[in-house]
C-alpha positions as CSV (number, residue, x, y, z in Angstrom):
1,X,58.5,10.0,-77.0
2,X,56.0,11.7,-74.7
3,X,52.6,13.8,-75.1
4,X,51.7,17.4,-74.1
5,X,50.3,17.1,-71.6
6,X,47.2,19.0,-69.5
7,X,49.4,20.7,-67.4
8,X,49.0,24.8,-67.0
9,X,46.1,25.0,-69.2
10,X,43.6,28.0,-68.3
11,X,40.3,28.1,-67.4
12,X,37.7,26.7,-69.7
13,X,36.3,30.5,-70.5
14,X,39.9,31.4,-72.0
15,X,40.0,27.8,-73.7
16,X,37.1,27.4,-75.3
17,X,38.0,30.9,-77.2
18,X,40.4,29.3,-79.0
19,X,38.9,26.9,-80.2
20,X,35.9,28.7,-81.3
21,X,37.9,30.1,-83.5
22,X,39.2,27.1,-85.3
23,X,36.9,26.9,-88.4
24,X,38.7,23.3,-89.0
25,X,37.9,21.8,-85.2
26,X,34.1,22.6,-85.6
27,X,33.5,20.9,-88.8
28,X,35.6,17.9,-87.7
29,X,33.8,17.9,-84.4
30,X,30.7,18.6,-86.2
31,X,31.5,15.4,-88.6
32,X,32.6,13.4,-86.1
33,X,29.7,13.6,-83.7
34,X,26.9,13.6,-85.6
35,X,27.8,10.2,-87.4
36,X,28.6,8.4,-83.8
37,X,25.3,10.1,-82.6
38,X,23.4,8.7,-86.0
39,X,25.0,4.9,-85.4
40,X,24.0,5.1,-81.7
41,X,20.3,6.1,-82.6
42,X,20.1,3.4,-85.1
43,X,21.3,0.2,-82.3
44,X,19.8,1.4,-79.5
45,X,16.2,1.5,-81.0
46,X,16.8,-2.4,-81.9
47,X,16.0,-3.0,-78.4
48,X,12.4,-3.6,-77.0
49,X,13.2,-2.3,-73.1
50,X,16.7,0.3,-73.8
51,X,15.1,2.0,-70.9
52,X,15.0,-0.7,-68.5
53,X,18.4,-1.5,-69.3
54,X,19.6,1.7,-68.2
55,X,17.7,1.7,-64.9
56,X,19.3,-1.7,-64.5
57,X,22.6,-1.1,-65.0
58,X,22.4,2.4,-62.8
59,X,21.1,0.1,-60.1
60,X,23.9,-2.3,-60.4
61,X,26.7,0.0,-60.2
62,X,25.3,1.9,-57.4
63,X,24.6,-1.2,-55.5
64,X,28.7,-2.2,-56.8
65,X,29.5,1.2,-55.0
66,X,27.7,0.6,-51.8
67,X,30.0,-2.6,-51.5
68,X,32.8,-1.2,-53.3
69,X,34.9,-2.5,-49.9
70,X,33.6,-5.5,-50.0
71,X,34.6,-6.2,-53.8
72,X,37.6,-5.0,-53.8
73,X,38.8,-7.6,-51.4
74,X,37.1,-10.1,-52.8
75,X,38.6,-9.2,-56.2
76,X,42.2,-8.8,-54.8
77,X,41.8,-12.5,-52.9
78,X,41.1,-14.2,-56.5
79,X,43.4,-12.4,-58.7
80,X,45.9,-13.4,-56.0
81,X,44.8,-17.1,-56.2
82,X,45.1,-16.8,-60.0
83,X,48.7,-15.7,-59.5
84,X,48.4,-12.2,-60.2
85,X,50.2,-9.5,-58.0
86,X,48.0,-6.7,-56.7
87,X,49.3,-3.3,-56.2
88,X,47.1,-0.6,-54.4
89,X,48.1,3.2,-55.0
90,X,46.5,6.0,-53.6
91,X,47.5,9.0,-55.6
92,X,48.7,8.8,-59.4
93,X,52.7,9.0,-58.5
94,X,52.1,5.4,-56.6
95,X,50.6,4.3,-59.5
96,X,53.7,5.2,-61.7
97,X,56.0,4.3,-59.1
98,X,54.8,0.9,-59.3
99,X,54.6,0.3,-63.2
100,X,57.3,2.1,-64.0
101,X,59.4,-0.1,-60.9
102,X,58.3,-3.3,-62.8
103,X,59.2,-2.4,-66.2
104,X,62.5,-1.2,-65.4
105,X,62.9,-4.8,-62.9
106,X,62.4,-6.3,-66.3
107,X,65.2,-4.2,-67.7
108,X,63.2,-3.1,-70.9
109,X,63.1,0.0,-72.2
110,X,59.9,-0.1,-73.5
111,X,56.1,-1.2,-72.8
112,X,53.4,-1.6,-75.5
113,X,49.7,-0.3,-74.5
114,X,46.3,-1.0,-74.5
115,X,44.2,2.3,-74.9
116,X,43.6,3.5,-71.3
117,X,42.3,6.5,-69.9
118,X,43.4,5.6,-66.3
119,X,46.6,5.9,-67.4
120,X,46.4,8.8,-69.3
121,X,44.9,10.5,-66.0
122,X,48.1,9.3,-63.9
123,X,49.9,10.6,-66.8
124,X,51.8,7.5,-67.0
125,X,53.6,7.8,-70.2
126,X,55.5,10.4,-69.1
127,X,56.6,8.8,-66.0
128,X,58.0,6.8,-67.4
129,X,60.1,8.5,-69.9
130,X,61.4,10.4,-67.1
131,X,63.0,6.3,-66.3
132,X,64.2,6.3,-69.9
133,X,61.2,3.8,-70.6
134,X,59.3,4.3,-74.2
135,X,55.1,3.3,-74.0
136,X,53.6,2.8,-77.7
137,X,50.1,3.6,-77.8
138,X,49.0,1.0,-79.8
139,X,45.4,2.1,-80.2
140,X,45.4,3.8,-83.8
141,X,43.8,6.9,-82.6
142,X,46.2,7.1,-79.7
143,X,49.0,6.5,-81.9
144,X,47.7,9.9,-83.9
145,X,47.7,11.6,-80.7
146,X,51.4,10.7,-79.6
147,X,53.1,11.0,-83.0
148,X,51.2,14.1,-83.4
149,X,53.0,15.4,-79.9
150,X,49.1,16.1,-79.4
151,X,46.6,15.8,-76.5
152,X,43.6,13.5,-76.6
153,X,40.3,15.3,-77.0
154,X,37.8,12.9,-76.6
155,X,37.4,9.8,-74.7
156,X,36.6,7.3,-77.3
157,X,38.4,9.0,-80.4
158,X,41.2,10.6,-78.8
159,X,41.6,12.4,-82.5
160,X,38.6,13.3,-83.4
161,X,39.5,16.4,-83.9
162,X,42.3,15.8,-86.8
163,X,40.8,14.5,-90.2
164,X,42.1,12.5,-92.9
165,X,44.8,14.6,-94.6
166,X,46.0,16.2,-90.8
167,X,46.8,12.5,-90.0
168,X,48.5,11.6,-93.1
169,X,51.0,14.3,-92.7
170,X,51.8,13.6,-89.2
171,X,52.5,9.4,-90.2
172,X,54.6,10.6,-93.0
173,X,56.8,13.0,-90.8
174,X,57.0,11.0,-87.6
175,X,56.5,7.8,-87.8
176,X,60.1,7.1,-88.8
177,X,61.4,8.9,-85.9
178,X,60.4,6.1,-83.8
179,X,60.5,3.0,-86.1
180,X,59.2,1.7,-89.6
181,X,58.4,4.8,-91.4
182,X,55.1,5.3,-93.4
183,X,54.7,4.3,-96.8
184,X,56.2,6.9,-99.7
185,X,52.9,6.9,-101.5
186,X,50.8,7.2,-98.4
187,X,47.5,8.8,-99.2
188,X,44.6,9.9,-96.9
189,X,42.4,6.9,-97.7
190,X,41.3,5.6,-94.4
191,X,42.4,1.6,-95.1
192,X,46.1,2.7,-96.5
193,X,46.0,5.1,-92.9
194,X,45.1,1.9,-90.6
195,X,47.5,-0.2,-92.8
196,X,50.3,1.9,-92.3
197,X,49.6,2.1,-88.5
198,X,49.2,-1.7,-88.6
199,X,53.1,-1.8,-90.3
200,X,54.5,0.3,-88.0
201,X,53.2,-0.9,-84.7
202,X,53.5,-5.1,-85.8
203,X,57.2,-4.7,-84.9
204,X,56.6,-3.2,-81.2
205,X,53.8,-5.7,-80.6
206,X,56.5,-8.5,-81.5
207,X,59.6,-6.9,-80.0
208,X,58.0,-5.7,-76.6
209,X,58.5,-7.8,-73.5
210,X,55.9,-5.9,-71.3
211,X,52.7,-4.4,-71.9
212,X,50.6,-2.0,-69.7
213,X,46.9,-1.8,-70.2
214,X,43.3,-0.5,-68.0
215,X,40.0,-2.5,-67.7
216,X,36.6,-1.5,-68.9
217,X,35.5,-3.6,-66.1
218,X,36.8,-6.2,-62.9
219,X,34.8,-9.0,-62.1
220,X,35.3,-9.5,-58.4
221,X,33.2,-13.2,-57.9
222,X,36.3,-14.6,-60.6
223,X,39.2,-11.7,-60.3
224,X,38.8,-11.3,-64.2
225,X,39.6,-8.2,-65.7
226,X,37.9,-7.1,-69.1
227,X,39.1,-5.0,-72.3
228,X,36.4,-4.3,-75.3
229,X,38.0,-2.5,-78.0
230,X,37.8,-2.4,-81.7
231,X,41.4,-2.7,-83.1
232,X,42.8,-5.6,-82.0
233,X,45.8,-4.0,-80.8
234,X,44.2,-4.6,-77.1
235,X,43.9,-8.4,-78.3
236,X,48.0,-8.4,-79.0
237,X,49.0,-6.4,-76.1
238,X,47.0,-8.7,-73.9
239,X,48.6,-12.2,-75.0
240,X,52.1,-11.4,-76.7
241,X,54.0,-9.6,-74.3
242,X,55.8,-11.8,-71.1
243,X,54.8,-9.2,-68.7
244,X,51.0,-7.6,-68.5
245,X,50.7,-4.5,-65.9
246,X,47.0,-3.6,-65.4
247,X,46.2,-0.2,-64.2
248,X,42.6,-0.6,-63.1
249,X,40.3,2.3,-61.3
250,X,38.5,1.0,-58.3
251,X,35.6,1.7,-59.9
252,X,35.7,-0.8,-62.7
253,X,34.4,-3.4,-60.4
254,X,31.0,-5.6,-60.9
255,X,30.4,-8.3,-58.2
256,X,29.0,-10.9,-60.8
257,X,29.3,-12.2,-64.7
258,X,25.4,-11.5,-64.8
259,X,25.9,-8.2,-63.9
260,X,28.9,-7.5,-66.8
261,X,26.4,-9.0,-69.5
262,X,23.9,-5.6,-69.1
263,X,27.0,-3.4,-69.8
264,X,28.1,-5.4,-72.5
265,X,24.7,-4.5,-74.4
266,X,25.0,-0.8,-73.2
267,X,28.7,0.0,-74.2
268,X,29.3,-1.0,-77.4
269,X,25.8,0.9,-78.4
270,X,26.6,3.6,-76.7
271,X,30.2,4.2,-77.6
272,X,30.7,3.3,-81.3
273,X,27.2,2.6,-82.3
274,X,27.5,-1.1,-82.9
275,X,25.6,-4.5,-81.4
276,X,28.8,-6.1,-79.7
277,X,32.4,-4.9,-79.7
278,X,34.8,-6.9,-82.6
279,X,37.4,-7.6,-79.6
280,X,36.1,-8.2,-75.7
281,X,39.2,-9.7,-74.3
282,X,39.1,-11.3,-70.4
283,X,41.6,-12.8,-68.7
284,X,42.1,-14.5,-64.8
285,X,45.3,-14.6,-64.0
286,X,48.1,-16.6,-65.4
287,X,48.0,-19.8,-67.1
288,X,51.0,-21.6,-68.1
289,X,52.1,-21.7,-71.8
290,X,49.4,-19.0,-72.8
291,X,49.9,-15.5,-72.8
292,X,51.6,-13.4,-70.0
293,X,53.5,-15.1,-67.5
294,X,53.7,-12.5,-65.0
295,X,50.7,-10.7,-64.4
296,X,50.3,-7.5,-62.1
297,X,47.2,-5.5,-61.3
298,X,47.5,-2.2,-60.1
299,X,44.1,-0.9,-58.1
300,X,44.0,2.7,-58.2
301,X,42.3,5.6,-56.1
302,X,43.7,9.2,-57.6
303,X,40.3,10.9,-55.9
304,X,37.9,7.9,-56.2
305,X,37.6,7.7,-52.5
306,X,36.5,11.3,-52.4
307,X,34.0,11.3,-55.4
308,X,32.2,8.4,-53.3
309,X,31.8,10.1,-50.5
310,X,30.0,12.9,-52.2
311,X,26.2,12.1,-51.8
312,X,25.4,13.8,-55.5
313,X,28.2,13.5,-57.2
314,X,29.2,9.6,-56.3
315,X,26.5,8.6,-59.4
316,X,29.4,10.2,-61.6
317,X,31.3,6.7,-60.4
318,X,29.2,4.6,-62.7
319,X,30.6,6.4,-65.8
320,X,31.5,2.9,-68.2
321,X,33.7,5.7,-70.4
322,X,31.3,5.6,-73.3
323,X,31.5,9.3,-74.5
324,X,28.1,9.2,-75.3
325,X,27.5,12.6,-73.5
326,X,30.3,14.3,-75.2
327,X,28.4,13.7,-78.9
328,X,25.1,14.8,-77.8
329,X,26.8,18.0,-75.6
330,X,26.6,21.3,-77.6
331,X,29.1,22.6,-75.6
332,X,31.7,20.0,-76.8
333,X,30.8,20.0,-80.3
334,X,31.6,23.9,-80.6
335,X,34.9,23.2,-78.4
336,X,36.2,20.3,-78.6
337,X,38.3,18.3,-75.9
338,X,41.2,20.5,-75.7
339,X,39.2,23.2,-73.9
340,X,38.2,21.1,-70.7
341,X,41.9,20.7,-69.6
342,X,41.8,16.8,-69.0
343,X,41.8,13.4,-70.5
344,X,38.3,13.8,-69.3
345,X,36.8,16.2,-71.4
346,X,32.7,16.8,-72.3
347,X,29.9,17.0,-69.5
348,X,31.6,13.7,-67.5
349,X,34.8,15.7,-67.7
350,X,32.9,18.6,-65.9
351,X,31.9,17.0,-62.9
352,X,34.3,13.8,-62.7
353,X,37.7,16.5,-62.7
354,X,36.1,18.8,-59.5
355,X,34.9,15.1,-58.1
356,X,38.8,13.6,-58.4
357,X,40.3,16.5,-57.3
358,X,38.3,18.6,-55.1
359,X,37.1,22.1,-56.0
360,X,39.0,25.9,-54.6
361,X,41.8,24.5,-55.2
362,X,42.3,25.3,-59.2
363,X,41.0,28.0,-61.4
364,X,41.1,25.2,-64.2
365,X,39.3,22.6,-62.6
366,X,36.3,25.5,-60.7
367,X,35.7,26.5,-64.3
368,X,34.4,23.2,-65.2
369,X,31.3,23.0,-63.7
370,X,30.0,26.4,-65.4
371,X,31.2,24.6,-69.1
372,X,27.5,23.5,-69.8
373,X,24.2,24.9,-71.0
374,X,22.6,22.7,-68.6
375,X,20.2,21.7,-71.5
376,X,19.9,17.8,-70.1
377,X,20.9,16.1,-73.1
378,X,23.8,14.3,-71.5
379,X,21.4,12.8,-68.8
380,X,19.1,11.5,-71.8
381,X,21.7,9.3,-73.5
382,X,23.7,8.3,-70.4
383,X,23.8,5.0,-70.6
384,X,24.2,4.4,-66.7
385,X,21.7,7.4,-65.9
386,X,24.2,9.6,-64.4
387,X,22.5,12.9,-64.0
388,X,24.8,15.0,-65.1
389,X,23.0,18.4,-64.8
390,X,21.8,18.0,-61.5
391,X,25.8,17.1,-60.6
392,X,27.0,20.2,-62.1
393,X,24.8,22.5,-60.1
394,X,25.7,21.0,-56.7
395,X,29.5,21.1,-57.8
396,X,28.6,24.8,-58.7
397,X,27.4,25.9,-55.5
398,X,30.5,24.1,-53.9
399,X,32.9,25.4,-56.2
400,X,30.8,28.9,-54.4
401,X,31.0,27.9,-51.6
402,X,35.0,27.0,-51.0
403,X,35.4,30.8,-52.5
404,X,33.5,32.6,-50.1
405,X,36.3,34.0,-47.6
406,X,38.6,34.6,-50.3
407,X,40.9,37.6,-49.3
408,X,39.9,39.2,-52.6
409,X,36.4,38.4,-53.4
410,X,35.6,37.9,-57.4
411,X,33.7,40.3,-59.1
412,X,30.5,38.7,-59.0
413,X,30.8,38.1,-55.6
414,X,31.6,41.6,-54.7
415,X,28.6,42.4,-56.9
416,X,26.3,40.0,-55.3
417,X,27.1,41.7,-51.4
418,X,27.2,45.1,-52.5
419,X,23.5,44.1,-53.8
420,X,22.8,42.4,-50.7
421,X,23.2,45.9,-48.3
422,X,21.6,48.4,-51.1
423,X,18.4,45.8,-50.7
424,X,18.2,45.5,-47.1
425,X,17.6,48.2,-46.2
426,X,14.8,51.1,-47.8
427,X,17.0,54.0,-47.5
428,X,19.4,52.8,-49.5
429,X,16.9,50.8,-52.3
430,X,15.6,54.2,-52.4
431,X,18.9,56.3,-53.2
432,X,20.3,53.9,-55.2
433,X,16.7,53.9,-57.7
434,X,17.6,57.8,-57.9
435,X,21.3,57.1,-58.9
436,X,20.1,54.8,-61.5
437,X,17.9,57.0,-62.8
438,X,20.4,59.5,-63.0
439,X,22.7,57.1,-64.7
440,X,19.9,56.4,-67.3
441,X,19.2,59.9,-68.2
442,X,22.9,60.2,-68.9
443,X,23.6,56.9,-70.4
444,X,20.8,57.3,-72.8
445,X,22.1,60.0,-74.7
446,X,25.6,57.4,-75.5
447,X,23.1,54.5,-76.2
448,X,21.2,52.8,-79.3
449,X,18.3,51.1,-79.9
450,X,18.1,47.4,-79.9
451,X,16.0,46.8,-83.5
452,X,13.7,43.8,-81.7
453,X,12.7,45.6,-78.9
454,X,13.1,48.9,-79.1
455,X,14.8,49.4,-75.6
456,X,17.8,51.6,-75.4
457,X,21.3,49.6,-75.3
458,X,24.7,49.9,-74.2
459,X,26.2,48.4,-77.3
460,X,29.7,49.6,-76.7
461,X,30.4,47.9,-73.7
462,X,31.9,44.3,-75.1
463,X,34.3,47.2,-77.0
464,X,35.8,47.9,-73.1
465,X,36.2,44.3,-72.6
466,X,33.0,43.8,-70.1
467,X,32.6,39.9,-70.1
468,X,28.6,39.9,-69.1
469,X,27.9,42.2,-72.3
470,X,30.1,40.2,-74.6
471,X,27.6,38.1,-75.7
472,X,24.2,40.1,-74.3
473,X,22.9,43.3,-74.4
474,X,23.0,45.8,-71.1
475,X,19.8,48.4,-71.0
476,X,20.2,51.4,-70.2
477,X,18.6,51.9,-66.1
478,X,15.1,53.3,-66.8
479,X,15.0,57.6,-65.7
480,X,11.8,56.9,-63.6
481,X,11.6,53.0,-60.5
482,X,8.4,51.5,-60.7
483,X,8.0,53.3,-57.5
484,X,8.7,56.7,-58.3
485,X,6.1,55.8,-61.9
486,X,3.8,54.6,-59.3
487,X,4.0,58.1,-56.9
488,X,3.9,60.4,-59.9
489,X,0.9,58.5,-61.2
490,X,-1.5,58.6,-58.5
491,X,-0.8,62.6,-58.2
């Protein structure tokens, strides 16, 4: 049973159209996001020093970046010592190679998993149906998305944007198409949803001989790898199964356990608006007669290499997948996930998608770093301090830049040279202020008058389908330049 998936969808201009339109998205984005933004207000001002927290933790994962060689090898050399298997893959078909090669070693036709968005960014589900191998999200908002045949549109509530009755119709229809079928009376109460989803996923939890799951974070110093979650489905995936595949970005790493305790104050505040998560699950390795008995850890790339060697945008690396930015981003509540064309979605999805995978090289992924007002209030709640806005405009002037010997230039670049030679030289400054007044005296008489300011309009012009004037009012060129006011004046 696989997902949509990302694949093909337009730029975020053409996206986010669509969704404005959806009366229904808004007010369950709306919803949604202000009672996450509400909880988070309420935790973080519990603490005496939040601010110094977040310095701190910035500082520690840049200095985890700077060393991020270091770490990794140092990681790899005790997870091997624990008895784990370490897998290193480049690109996201490695990554599914390599999973989907150990399930089907094991013979099983299906894994059980732990909510992971590095997964969902190697598309791994779909991999490995392609092998004839099933993976259960077992994370209850997941499981909405994948019953739904929907994509996730946020990182923390992958279905925030279905409410109540929405999910109660897709449990009744699909869940028995893929095993214990939802109640006959099921009604839209939120503990009769989560029981339901507990009923139908018990059985896979039980039956499932491998699991596949990420890490919020890898402790290098004791090659421990750490879930926090909120379920308890991680918690079952994690111990039941005889097989646990890790999929872990390179990122994830911290050198020290002193260092994970100041993200274990900042995530669970940040994310869900509580002191402490209900689950944080670690684990080092295997140990006999406990839990897995054949543990792998997959380290993964996919672009991480090339975000960190971008000297601005490398601070987008510290991201601990809180989704903080996307409730606070006005952007995002109007649009919702969907829009942004990723499992990355909101102002993190707008620079860490051009970081991953390089910008000139998709319409989708340039159009990111123009999806924001640029207002700043991702960079105030950013737990880490990533500085989103100041990201965004370096990405935008290379996502300029790579465009710049296009064959055929875009229409605002055309616009910007044939602006360029009118204003270099007098001659031409000069004929062109006669055109446009020329221009005025004729547009006027088509025009109206804007009722704030008086000033002559061209309010037909969204009608002709002229993007700039869609949302903004052109004037109409003034009949007289300053200059030519200026020369008839001093007559």
């Amino acid at each position: 049973m696989s997902n949509a998936t990302f694949l093909g969808m337009p730029p975020f201009p053409e996206a986010a159209v669509d969704a404005l339109a959806d009366d229904q998205l808004r007010r369950n984005l709306h919803n949604a996001t202000h009672t996450i933004r509400d909880k988070r207000a309420g935790v973080i001002g519990e603490l005496d020093d939040w601010e110094g927290l977040r310095t701190r933790a910035a500082s520690l994962k840049d200095r985890a970046l700077h060393g991020l060689d270091e770490h990794l090898v140092q990681l790899e050399e005790q997870l091997t010592a624990r008895g784990v298997t370490v897998h290193w893959a480049r690109t996201a078909d490695e990554a599914c190679q390599i999973v989907g090669d150990i399930a089907a070693g094991h013979g099983v036709d299906e894994v059980v998993k732990v909510k992971s968005m590095a997964t969902q960014e190697i598309e791994l589900n779909e991999a490995l149906e392609r092998r004839g191998i099933s993976a259960w999200e077992t994370d209850l908002a997941e499981l909405i998305v994948q019953l739904g045949h929907d994509l996730p549109s946020h990182i923390l509530v992958p279905a925030i944007h279905r409410n109540r009755t929405e999910i109660r119709d897709i449990f009744t229809r699909e869940m028995g198409q893929v095993g214990r079928p939802a109640p006959d009376d099921l009604t839209d109460d939120p503990a009769a949803l989560a029981e339901a989803s507990r009923l139908h996923l018990r059985e896979k939890f039980l039956r499932a001989k491998v699991a596949v799951s990420g890490a919020n974070f890898a402790v290098a110093e004791t090659g421990s790898l750490v879930v926090v979650e909120s379920e308890g489905n991680g918690r079952m995936c994690l111990t039941l199964p005889e097989v646990l595949v890790s999929v872990v970005g390179i990122e994830k790493v911290v050198p020290t356990w002193d260092d994970l305790d100041v993200f274990l104050q900042l995530l669970p505040r940040s994310s869900t608006g509580e002191r402490m998560n209900p689950y944080t699950s670690t684990w080092s390795g295997v140990t006999e007669g406990d839990g897995p008995q054949e543990c792998h850890v997959v380290l993964l790339d996919n672009g991480r290499s090339r975000a960190l060697a971008d000297e601005v945008g490398r601070q987008a690396l510290r991201c601990i997948r809180c989704s903080a930015c996307l409730n606070i981003c006005p952007v995002y509540e109007r649009t919702g996930g969907h829009a942004y064309g990723s499992v990355y979605p909101g102002p993190i999805g707008a620079i860490l998608n051009p970081l991953l995978k390089g910008v000139g090289e998709s319409d989708q992924v340039d159009s990111l770093p123009f999806a924001s007002s640029l207002c700043g209030a991702c960079y105030e709640v950013c737990p880490v301090k990533i500085d989103i806005p100041s990201v965004l405009v370096d990405l935008r002037s290379q996502v300029v830049d790579a465009h710049r010997e296009d064959r055929v230039p875009a229409p605002e670049a055309a616009a910007m040279k044939a602006a360029a030679w009118a204003l270099s030289d007098a001659r031409r400054l000069s004929l062109g202020q006669r055109a446009s007044g020329l221009a005025g005296r004729v547009l006027d008489r088509v025009s109206r008058r804007d009722n704030a300011s008086g000033r002559a309009v061209l309010g037909w012009l969204p009608a002709v389908g002229h993007k700039w004037t869609e949302a903004r009012d052109l004037p109409v060129p003034p009949r007289q330049s300053f200059r030519q006011w200026w020369k008839a004046r001093s007559r």
